[in-house]
N, C-alpha and C positions, 0 to 999 in steps of 0.2 A: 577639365571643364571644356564643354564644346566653346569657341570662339565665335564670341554674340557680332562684333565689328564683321567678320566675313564667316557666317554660316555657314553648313554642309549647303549645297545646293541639289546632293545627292541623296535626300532624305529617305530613310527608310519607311515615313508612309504609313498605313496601316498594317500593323503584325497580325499577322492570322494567328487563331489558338486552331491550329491543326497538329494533330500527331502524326499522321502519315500514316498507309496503310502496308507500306515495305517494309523492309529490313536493312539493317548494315551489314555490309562485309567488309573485308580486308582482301585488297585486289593491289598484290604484290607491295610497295612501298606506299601504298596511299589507300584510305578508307573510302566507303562513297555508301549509298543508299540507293537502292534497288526497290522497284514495283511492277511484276508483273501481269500480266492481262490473264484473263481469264479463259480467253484458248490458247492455244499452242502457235507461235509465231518462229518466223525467222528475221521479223524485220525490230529494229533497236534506234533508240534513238539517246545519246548523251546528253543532259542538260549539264549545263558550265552555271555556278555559282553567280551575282555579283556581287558587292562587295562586303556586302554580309556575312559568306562564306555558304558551305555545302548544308549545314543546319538549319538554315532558315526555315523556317517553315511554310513559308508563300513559296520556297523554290520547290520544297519536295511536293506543294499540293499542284503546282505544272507538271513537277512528274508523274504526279496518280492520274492527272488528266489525261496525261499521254497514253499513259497504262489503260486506262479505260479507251481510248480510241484502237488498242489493239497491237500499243508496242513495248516490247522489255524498254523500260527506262530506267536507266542509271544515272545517276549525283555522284560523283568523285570530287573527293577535297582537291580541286586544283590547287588550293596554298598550300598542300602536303603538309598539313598540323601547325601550316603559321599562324598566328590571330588573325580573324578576321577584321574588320572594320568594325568602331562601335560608333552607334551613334552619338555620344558622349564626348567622343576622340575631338581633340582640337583642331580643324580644319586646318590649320595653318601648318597643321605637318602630314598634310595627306600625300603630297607628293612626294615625300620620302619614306613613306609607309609604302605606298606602292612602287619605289624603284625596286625593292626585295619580293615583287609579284608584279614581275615583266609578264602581262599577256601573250606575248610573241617567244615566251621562253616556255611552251607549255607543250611542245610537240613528244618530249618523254613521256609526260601522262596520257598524251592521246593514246599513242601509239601500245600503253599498257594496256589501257579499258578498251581497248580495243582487240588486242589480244582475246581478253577476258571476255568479251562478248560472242565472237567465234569461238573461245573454246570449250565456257559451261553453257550457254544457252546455245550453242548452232547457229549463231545471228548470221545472216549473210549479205543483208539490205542493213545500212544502217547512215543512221542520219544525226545532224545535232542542233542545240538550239541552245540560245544562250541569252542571260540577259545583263545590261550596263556591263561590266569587266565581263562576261558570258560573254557576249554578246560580241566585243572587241577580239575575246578568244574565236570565236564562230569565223570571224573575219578572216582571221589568222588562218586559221584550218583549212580553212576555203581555197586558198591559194597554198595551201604546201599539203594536203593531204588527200589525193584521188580516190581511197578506198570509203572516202562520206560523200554518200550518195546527193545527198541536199542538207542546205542549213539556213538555218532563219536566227539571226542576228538583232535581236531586241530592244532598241537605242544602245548598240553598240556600234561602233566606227573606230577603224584604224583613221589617223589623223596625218602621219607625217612618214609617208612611206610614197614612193615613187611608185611599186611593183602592187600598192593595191590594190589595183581593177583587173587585175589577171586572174578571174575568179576561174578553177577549176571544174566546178560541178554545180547545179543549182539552186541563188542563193540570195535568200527574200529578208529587204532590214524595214523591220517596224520602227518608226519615231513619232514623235507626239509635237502635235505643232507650238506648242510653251514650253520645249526644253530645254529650259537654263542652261543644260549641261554640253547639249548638242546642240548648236543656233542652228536654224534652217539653211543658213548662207552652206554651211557644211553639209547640208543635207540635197543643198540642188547643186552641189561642186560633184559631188559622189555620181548624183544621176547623171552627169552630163558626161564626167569621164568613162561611167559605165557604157554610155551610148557607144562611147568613141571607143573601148578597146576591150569590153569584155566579149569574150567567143563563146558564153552558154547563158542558158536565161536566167534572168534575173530580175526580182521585182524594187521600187523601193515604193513606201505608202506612206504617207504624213495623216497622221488620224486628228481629228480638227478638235481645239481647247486642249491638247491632251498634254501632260507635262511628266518629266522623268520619271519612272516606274510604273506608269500607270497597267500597264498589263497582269503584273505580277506584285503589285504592292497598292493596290487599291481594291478594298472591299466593294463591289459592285452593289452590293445590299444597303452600302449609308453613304453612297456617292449616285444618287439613281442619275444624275444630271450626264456623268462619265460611264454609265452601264452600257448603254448600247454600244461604246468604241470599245471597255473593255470585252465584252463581247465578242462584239466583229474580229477585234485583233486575234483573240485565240483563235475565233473560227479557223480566220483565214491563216493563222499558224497551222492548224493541224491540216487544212486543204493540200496547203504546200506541200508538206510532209505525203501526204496520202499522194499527190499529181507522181510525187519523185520517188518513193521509196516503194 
C-alpha cells in the first residue's frame, strides 16, 4: 500500500499506452531497448531510466523522439534486472529501495553500452540524457566520463558531493519551477557554483508552473495549460544535443 500520510512526491504522472518502435537486446550483462533513425548516423545518444525503470514507456517514446531527430538511441536497464519502483510501493521505504540503485555506481554499464555503441552501430559522437534517477546518472557521467560528448540531465541533480560542478563536457539540467522533489533553493545553489568552477558550457533552465516529470510523464494532449513547456523543454533538449554532438 502506497503511504497516504507521506505520498510519492515522485508521481508517475500520466502513463503513455506507447509500444515503442525498437527493439530489445541483450548488450553484455544488461538488457536495454534500441531505436534507430532512418538514415545512417554515427552520432548515439543513451537515455537513463527514472525510477520506473528502462520499460516505461514515456522513457522509450523520448528515445523514438531522439531516433527520429537522427540518432541510434539506446535504454539500458541501469537497475541490471532489479525491480523498478511501483507506484503502489510505500514511500516510506524508498530510501532503502534506492541504496541498492546508487546512481553514482553506474559507470560499469556506461562504459558497456558504450562499448556497444562503437562496436555494432560505428557510433563515434555520442551523447546522453536522463531523467529524475537518469537524470542524477547524467550528472554523474558528466564528471567521470569524457568520451560523452554532451548531456542533458532532466530534474536530475547530484545533491551532496563536493566535486559536482567539475562538469567535463557540455551539460544542460532541465527543472520545473513546482518541484517538490528538487526545491529551487537547489536549483540556484547549482547555477551559482556552476558560475564559480565549471570550465565548459553549461545551461540550467527553470520552465515556469512546471512540476516533477513534466517532460517525460505528462501527456501534452490533456494538460494543454503544460504544452508549451513540455514542448519547449524537448526542443531545447534536442538543440543541445544537435549544438554538441
Amino acid at each position: 500500500m502506497a503511504n497516504e500520510a507521506r505520498p510519492c512526491p515522485c508521481d508517475i504522472g500520466d502513463r503513455f499506452e506507447y509500444g515503442g518502435l525498437g527493439h530489445e537486446v541483450q548488450v553484455e550483462h544488461i538488457k536495454a531497448y534500441v531505436c534507430k533513425p532512418s538514415a545512417s548516423t554515427e552520432k548515439a545518444v543513451i537515455v537513463i531510466q527514472d525510477i520506473f525503470g528502462w520499460q516505461l514507456p514515456n522513457t522509450r517514446y523520448m528515445a523514438d523522439m531522439l531516433a527520429a531527430n537522427g540518432y541510434i538511441a539506446i535504454c539500458p536497464d541501469f537497475f541490471v534486472g532489479k525491480e523498478p519502483w511501483n507506484p503502489s510501493d510505500d514511500w516510506s521505504t524508498f530510501d532503502e529501495w534506492l541504496k541498492t540503485r546508487d546512481a553514482r555506481k553506474t559507470d560499469k554499464e556506461a562504459d558497456v553500452v558504450l562499448k556497444y555503441l562503437k562496436q555494432q552501430y560505428s557510433a563515434k559522437k555520442i551523447g546522453v540524457v536522463g531523467f529524475c534517477w537518469g537524470g542524477i546518472v547524467v550528472h554523474h557521467l558528466m564528471m567521470k566520463c569524457p568520451e560523452l560528448k554532451a548531456g542533458v540531465s532532466v530534474y536530475g541533480i547530484i545533491r551532496d558531493s563536493d566535486d559536482r560542478y567539475n562538469l567535463l563536457k557540455p551539460t544542460f539540467f532541465i527543472f520545473g519551477e513546482k518541484d517538490d522533489v528538487i526545491p529551487l533553493d537547489q536549483v540556484t545553489l547549482l547555477e551559482q557554483k556552476l558560475k564559480q568552477h565549471c570550465k565548459v558550457d553549461y545551461r540550467v533552465k527553470i520552465y515556469p508552473g512546471q512540476t516533477h516529470g513534466f517532460v517525460h510523464r505528462r501527456r501534452e494532449d490533456i494538460n494543454p495549460q503544460d504544452k508549451p513547456y513540455i514542448e519547449e523543454a524537448r526542443k531545447d533538449m534536442i538543440s543541445w544535443l544537435n549544438k554538441y554532438i
